[in-house]
C-alpha positions, 0 to 999 in steps of 0.5 A: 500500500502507498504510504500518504505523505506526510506534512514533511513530505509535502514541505521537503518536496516544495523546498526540492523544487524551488531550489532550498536546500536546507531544512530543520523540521518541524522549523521548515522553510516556505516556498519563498525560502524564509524560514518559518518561526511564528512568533506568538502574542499574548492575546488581550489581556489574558496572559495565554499567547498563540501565534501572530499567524492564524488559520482561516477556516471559512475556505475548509468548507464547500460553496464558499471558495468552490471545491473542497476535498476533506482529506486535503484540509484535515491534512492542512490543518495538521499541517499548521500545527506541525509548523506552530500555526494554531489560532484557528478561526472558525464559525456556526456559519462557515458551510451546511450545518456547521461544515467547518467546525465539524471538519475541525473536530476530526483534527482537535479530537487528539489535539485539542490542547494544541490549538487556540481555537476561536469561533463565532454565532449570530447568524440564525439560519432559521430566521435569517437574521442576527439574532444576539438574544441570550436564548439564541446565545445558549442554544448556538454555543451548545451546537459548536461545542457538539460539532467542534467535539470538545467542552470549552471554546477558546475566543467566542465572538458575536459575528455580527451585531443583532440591533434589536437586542442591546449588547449589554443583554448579549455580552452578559449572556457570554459571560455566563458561557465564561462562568459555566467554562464553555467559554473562555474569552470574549470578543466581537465581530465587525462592531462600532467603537461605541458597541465596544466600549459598551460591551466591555462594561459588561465582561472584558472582550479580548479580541475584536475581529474585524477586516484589516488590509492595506485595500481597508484600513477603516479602522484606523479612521473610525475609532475601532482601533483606537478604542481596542488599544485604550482598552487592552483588545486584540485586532484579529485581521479576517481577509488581511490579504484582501480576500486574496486579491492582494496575494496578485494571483488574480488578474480576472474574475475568470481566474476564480472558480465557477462557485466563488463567492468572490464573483458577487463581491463589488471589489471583484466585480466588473471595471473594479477588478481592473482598478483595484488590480494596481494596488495588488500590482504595487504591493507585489514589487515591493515583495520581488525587490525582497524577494519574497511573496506579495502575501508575505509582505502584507502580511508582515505590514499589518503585522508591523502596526503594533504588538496587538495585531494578528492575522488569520488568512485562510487557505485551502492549500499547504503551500499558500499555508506555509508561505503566509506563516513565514510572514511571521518571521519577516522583517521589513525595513522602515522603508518598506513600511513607510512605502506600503502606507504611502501606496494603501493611504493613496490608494482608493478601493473601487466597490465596496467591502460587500453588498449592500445587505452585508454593508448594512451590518457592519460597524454596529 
């Protein structure tokens, strides 16, 4: 029978073919040749660390990015383990039925104390709508907990913000998820600087998540990131690589599969694509000076903006995984920090973040 090749496997293979020789495992190195080191951070004010570099679970479950294949993920996931990737983000939304926290239970069965585990409710599938309610909040944090298969979640975050339900009687129903040891810390989705500050009345949140990009640095202009350092909170970066448009893999939209989700977004859609295109087109001459890959840069950017930030890309594939932790571990200059604001600050996205429904539900 054929032996199935190992994480190690995988790696030595990639180095082989891209000319590294040198390998110390599990230190590997990526397909740009830096090697993997991925610093950890203490996250909030918890006094627990995990790495600066996370792990994106939405792309894990099908009709989201297009195919899927269950083996190739469970094989990725170990895979971040191996190399020192394991905050993983998840949510009770990303695929039918929980698909990406049921695929995540089948690694952290044996593994569970290995990964800072972090995922997120709010999306009532049989309303559809936000629904912050305590009773919801109950009911979705005993389904995670049943398909993650494990008893206490890490970082449990409210997705999006419920405006018919004050955020005080949500945060307080978190907080009994905390005292009850389901839950250990607290964070928020997508929330305005305001929502914050009142939440954080009620329990200490640890991590706001929120979209974070040198193509949406909102930010930095509406309080958010002001009132997370004041307070001692977490930024966790979802789609910190511009949901991979910033990557410069993508010059169409035929460049992405039939069932992308990414075809509907306005950022991707039309004369945009084209548009926006110049500023993945910079970052990427950047990264070839240095001479290494344009998500490496972007992500070792953000990760530059201060001791607070961490950045969860996700991926489907090992190599992209494994070139996105080395981020960790690069270092730019002043000069290439300076560059990438200058080139981000006088760049304007062409469409928005979302449509106009999901505009909607953002910075509540």
């Amino acid at each position: 029978m054929t032996r199935r090749p190992t994480p190690k496997d995988y790696i030595n293979a990639e180095l082989q073919v891209l000319g590294a020789f040198s390998l110390r495992y599990p230190q590997v190195e990526t397909i740009m040749s830096l090697p993997i080191n991925i610093p950890q951070r203490e996250i909030g004010k918890t006094g627990v660390k995990t790495s600066v570099v996370g792990l994106g679970c939405m792309n894990l479950a099908p009709g989201v990015y297009g195919k899927v294949d269950d083996a190739e993920s469970i094989q990725l996931l170990n895979t971040a383990l191996e190399i020192g990737c394991n905050f993983w983000d998840t949510a009770d939304i990303y695929g039918a039925d929980g698909y990406s926290e049921r695929l995540i239970s089948k690694v952290i069965k044996d593994r569970r104390a290995e990964v800072f585990l972090a995922t997120k409710f709010a999306f009532d599938v049989s309303s559809g709508k936000i629904n912050g309610s305590p009773e919801y909040i109950a009911k979705a944090c005993a389904g995670s907990l049943e398909r993650l298969g494990t008893d206490y979640i890490d970082l449990y975050y409210m997705h999006r913000m419920d405006p018919s339900t004050p955020i005080e009687e949500s945060v307080s129903a978190m907080a009994k998820l905390v005292e009850e040891g389901k839950v250990k810390y607290l964070g928020l989705s997508e929330c305005s600087a305001e929502t914050l500050r009142r939440a954080h009345k009620v329990h200490p949140i640890t991590a706001v998540q929120i979209e974070y990009s040198p193509w949406t640095l909102d930010i930095e202009k509406n309080e958010v990131l002001k009132t997370c350092r004041e307070l001692g909170i977490s930024i966790v970066a979802y789609s910190p690589l511009g949901r991979g448009f910033l990557t410069g893999n993508y010059r169409s939209i035929d460049d992405l599969e039939e069932k992308d989700w990414r075809r509907s977004n306005p950022r991707f859609k039309g004369e945009n694509f084209a548009k926006n295109l110049k500023l993945a087109d910079s970052i990427k001459e950047v990264a070839e000076k240095k001479g290494v890959s344009a998500a490496q840069v972007t992500l070792a950017w953000l990760l530059a903006q201060g001791d607070d930030i961490f950045v969860i890309p996700g991926t489907r594939r090992e190599k992209y995984l494994v070139d996105n932790a080395a981020s960790g571990s690069l270092q730019l200059s002043k000069e290439d920090l300076n560059q990438i604001r200058t080139l981000s600050e006088a760049f304007q996205p062409s469409g928005d973040r979302y449509d106009q429904y999901g505009m909607d539900m953002l910075n509540r």
